[in-house]
C-alpha positions in Angstrom: 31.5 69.3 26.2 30.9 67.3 29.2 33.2 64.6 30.4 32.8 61.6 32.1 34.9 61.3 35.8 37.1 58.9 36.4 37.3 57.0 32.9 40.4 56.2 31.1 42.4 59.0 29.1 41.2 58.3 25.4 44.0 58.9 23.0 43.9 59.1 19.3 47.2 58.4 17.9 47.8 58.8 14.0 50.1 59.3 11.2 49.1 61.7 8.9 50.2 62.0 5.3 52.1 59.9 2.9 54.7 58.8 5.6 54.3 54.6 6.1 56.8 54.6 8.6 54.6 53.8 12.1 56.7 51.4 14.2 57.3 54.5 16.6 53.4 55.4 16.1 52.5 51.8 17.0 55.6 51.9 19.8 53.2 54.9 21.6 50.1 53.3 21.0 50.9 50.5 22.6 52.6 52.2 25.7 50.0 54.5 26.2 47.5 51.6 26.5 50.2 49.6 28.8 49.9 52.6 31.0 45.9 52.7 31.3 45.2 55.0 28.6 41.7 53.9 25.7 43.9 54.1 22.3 42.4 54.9 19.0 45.0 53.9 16.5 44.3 55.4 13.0 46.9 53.9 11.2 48.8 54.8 7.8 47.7 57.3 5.8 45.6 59.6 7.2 44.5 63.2 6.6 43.9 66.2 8.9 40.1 66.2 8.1 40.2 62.7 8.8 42.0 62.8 12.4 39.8 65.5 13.4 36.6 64.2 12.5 37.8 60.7 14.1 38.5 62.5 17.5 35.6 63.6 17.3 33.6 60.9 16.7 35.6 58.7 19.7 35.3 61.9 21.8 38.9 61.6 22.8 41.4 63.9 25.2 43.9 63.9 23.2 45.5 63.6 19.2 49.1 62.2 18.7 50.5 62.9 15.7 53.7 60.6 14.2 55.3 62.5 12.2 58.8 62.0 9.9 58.1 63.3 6.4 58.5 66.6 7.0 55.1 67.6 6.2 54.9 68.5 10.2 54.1 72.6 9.3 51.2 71.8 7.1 49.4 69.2 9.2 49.5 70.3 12.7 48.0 73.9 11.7 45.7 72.2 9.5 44.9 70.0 12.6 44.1 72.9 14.5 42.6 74.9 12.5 39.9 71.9 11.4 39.5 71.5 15.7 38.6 75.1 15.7 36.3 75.0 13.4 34.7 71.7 15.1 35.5 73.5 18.7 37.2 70.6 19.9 39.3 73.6 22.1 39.6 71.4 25.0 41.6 68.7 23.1 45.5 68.1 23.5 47.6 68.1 20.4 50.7 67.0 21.0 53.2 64.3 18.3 56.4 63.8 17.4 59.0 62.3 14.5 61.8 64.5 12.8 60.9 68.4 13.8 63.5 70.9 14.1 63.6 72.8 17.5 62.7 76.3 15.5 59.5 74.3 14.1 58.3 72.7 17.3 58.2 75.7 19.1 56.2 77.6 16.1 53.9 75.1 16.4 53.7 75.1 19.9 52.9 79.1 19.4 49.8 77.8 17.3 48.5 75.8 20.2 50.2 72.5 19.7 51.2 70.8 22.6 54.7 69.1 23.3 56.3 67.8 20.8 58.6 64.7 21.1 61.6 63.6 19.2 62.9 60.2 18.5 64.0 58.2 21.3 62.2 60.4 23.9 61.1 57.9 27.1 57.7 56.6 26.5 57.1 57.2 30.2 58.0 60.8 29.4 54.9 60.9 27.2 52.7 58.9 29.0 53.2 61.6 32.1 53.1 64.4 29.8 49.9 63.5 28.5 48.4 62.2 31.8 49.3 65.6 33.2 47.6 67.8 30.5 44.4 65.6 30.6 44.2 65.7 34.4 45.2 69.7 34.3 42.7 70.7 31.2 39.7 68.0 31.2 38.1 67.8 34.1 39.7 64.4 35.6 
């Protein structure tokens, strides 16, 4: 998948599930774009089939999951696995909400990226995510 040089990082951010909390999704979304970034913002109620097929329709660097139901160990490996099967292999999946320590870093072992918890610095993100793109996509 070729990329174009020196565009902005394109970002889908989403909350996935049954969860209508999305203050913090909307919180990201809005910092991300404040820092440069092209934001996709899929709102409530999405699924993983949906998110996947979205990212790859906008053609985006990264997914950014809001998560706080608890639902996080079904949808990010359903995530990935859906991105495998699409070969979206080059695409950063990273979130955050309520995950236990033990959790993130069994996702991570799946091929999530970092995961963030509540109250985490949106400039923490932003650099996270800046440095990933720049690292795996050809910026």
């Amino acid at each position: 998948m070729s990329k174009e040089f020196n565009r902005p990082i394109r970002v889908l951010v989403a909350k996935v599930g049954l969860d209508g909390h999305d203050r913090g999704a909307r919180i990201i979304a809005t910092s991300l774009r404040d820092a440069g970034m092209e934001v996709i913002y899929t709102g409530l109620r999405q699924t993983p089939e949906m998110v996947v097929n979205t990212a790859l329709q906008e053609d985006v660097d990264a997914i950014g999951i809001s998560i706080l139901s608890g639902a996080h160990m079904t949808v990010f490996p359903k995530i990935i696995n859906l991105m495998k099967e699409k070969e979206l292999d080059d695409v950063l999946v990273t979130g955050g909400g309520i995950i236990p320590e033990s959790d993130m870093k069994e996702l991570q072992g799946l091929g999530v990226g970092e995961l963030f918890p509540p109250g985490t610095s949106t400039g923490d993100i932003v650099k996270y995510i800046t440095g990933w793109v720049h690292q795996h996509r050809n910026f």
